[in-house]
C-alpha positions, 0 to 999 in steps of 0.5 A: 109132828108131821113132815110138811108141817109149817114149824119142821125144820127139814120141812123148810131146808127141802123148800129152800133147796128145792127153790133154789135148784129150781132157781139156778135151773132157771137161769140157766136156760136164760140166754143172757145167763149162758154166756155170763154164767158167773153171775148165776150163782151170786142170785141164788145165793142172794134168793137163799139169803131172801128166803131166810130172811123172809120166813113167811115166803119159805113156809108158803114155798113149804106148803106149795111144794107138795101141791106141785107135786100133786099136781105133776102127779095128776098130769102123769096119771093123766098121761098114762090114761091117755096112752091106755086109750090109745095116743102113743107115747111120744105123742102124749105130751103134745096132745096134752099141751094142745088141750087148752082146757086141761092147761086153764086146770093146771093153771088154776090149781096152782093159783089155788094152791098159791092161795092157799098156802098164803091164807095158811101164813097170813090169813089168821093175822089179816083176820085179827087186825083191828085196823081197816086200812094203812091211813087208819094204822098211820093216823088212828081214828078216835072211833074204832072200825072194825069189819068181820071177815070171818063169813066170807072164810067158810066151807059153804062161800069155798063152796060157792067159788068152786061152784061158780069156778066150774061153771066159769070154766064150762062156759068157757070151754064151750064158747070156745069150742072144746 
């Protein structure tokens, strides 16, 4: 069984942990959070007991995590080739933050990383559903809808996305000057 699978259970512990640091981090730089500090630990307390309860949300957090360490990853190797092609070092992180196309990258990547993980938890139950919508779970029809979704889940539309993705991007980043 690999680490980062959806079934181990240290996979989820390093979830919830890593959450809820990230959590109390959080609010800890919110002004209002400083000054009352003991209220701080009552949300994190009430994320964790959130996070247990509602397993799903946990497996997505256990299957984005490691993307967001992909993606820091790639900002610090991208920082790196900066400072070999000549920014200095305590330069590098405002030069990257000025680069607007790199910021719409890193954005973009986490909603894909986002999605991604919500399609590895709840896309094989959305597919399986007999119903079309809430009304026809409330009151049934007497005839039988059924509506494949199952073309639109293949590598050649993931493809295509990418592809017009790219394509939205290099529009955009002409049009607004580079």
């Amino acid at each position: 069984m690999s680490f980062f699978s959806l079934n181990n259970p240290m996979t989820l512990f390093f979830a919830l942990v890593v959450t809820l640091s990230f959590v109390k981090y959080g609010l800890g730089k919110i002004d209002f959070m400083t000054k009352n500090a003991d209220y701080i630990v009552p949300i994190v307390i009430i994320a964790g007991i959130l996070l247990v309860v509602f397993l799903p949300l946990l497996k997505m957090l256990s299957i984005v995590i490691p993307m967001f360490a992909l993606i820091l990853l790639f900002l610090f190797l991208l920082a790196a080739i900066f400072v070999v092609m000549g920014v200095k070092q305590d330069n590098v992180y405002g030069f990257m933050k000025n680069i607007g196309f790199l910021r719409t990258i890193v954005y973009v990547l986490i909603v894909v990383a986002v999605i991604f993980a919500g399609s590895q938890i709840w896309g094989k139950q959305l597919l399986e559903k007999k119903s079309v919508s809430i009304i026809d779970a409330v009151n049934p029809v007497q005839e039988e809808k059924e509506i494949d979704f199952a073309p639109l889940f293949t590598t050649q539309v993931a493809g295509l996305g990418m592809l017009v993705l790219v394509i939205g991007m290099v529009f955009w980043w002409v049009n607004t000057g580079g």
